[in-house]
N, C-alpha and C positions, 0 to 999 in steps of 0.2 A: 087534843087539837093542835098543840104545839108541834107534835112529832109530825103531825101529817103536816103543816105548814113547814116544817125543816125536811121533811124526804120529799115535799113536791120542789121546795128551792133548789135542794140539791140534784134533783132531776133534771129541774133547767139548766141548773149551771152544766151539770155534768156529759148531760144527751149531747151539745155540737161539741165536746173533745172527745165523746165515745164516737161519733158520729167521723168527726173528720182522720182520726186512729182507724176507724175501719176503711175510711176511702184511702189513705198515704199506700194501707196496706194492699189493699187490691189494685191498687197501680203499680206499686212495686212489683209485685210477683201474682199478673191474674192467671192464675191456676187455674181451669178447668178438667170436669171430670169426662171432656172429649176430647181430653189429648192424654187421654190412657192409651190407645193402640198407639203414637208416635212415643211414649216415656216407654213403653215396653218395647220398643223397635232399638231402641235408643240404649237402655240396658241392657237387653239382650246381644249387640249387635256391636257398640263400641265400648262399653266398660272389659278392662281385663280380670281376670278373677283376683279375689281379695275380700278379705272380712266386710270394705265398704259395698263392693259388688253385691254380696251375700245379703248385707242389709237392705241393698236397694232394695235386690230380688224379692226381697220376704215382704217390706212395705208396698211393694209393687200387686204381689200376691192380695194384699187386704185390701189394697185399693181396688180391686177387679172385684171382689166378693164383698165388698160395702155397699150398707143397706140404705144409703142415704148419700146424696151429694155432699154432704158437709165432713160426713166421715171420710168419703174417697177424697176428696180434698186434702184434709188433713193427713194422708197416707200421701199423696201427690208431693204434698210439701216435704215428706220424709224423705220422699224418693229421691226428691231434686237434693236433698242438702246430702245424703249418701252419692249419689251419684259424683257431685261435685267433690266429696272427699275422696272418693275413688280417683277421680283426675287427677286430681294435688296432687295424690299417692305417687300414680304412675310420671307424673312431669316429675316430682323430686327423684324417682329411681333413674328414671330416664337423664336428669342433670347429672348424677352420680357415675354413670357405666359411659356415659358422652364422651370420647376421646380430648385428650387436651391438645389438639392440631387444632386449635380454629382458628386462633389470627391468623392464618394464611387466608380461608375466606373470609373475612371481616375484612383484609387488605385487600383483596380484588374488587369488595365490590361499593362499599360506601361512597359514591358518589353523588357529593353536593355541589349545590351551584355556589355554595363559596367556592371550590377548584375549577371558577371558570378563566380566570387570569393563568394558574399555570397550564391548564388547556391547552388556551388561545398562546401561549410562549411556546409549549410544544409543539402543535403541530405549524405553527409560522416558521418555529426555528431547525427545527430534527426531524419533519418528513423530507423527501426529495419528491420532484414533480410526480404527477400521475393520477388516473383515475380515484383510487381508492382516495387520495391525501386530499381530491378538489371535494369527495364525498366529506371526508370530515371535516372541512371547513365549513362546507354550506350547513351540515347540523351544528358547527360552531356558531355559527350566525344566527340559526334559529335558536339556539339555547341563547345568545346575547339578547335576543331580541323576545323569549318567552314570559309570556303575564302571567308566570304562576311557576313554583316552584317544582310542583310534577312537572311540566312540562319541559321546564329546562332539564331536570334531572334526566326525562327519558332522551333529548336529545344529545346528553352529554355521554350519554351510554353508546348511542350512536355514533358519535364522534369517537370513543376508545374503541369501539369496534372495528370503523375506518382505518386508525390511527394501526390496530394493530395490522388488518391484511395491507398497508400500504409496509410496513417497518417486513412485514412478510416478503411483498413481493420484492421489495432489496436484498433482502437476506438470500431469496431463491438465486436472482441474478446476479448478486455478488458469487456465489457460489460455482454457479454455471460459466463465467467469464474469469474466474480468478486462474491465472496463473498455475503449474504444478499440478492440476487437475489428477494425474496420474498417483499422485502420493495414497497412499493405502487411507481409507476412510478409517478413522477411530471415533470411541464413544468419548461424549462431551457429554459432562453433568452440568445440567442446568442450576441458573441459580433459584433460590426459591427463600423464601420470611428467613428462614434459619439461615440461610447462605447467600446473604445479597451482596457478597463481592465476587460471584458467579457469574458465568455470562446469565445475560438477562436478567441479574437483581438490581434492586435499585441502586447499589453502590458500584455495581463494575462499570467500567470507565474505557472499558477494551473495544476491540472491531466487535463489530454485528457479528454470530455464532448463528448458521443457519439450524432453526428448531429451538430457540431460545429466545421466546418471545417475554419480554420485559411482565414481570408480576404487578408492577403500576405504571402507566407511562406519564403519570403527572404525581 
């Protein structure tokens, strides 16, 4: 009588932590066995080959021939945790073979609305009149005056776009009215992240270089 009065207590106690274990779990990851045709689209179609691939495949395989939702399930769930070690896989080979040039793009493009002061001193101070330079003002204005930080970001992007075809069309008509016109054209290396005491790096301090547009111009 004791035992049955000790395994019904612990029934109750136990049934709403088995109870809320099964619900955590099927929120986290609700698996169905009608998303076999997208898991095998999905494997077949973006995993690269690799022993995780192979495992999907095979889990994949029992999952379509299980005799029971609970079993295909439990294959569904294999699939997903190979498939995703297949990923890791491929991102960690792919960080490894990735060329080490990228702070060049990392320096072109991170533009935050903290760089809206040197923006606004840029193009106030180092455009010259004109179509393009009244453009990126007015997206200067809208990024001053944007309720959310996308939005100033994409305006600020707008304004180094301005910024650059107005720094262009000087560069064009310096070129076209300079002087000497006649001298034989030679190549000018641009400046670029490893060479910015080039024309157009951040550090050169020389005349405008027509084709050497500044790699940040804030």
């Amino acid at each position: 009588m004791r035992l049955m009065f000790a395994a019904l207590a612990a029934g109750i106690i136990l049934a709403p932590i088995v109870a809320q274990a099964q619900a955590t779990a099927q929120a986290q990851s609700p698996i169905t066995c009608a998303q076999l045709p997208k898991a095998a689209d999905f494997v077949n179609t973006k995993l690269k080959p690799g022993p995780n691939t192979d495992a999907a495949k095979q889990h994949l395989e029992a999952a379509q021939h299980a005799t029971s939702d609970q079993q295909c399930i439990a294959e569904l769930r294999k699939v997903d945790y190979y498939a995703k070690r297949s990923m890791a896989a491929d991102r960690r080979e792919a960080a490894k073979t990735q060329p080490k040039a990228q702070p060049h793009a990392q320096a072109q493009s991170p533009i935050t609305c903290a760089q809206l002061p040197q923006a606004a001193e840029f193009v106030n101070t180092k455009l010259k009149p004109g179509s393009n330079t009244d453009a990126a003002k007015r997206h200067l204005e809208a990024a001053q005056h944007a309720t959310s930080d996308q939005q100033c970001v994409a305006e600020l992007h707008k304004v180094d776009y301005y910024a650059k075809r107005s720094l262009a069309a000087d560069q064009h008509t310096a070129a076209n009215t300079a002087p000497g016109q006649a001298a034989p054209a030679r190549h000018v290396r641009c400046g670029d992240v490893l060479h910015p005491t080039l024309p157009g790096g951040v550090d050169y301090h020389g005349p405008p270089v027509p084709g050497c547009l500044p790699i940040r111009l804030w």
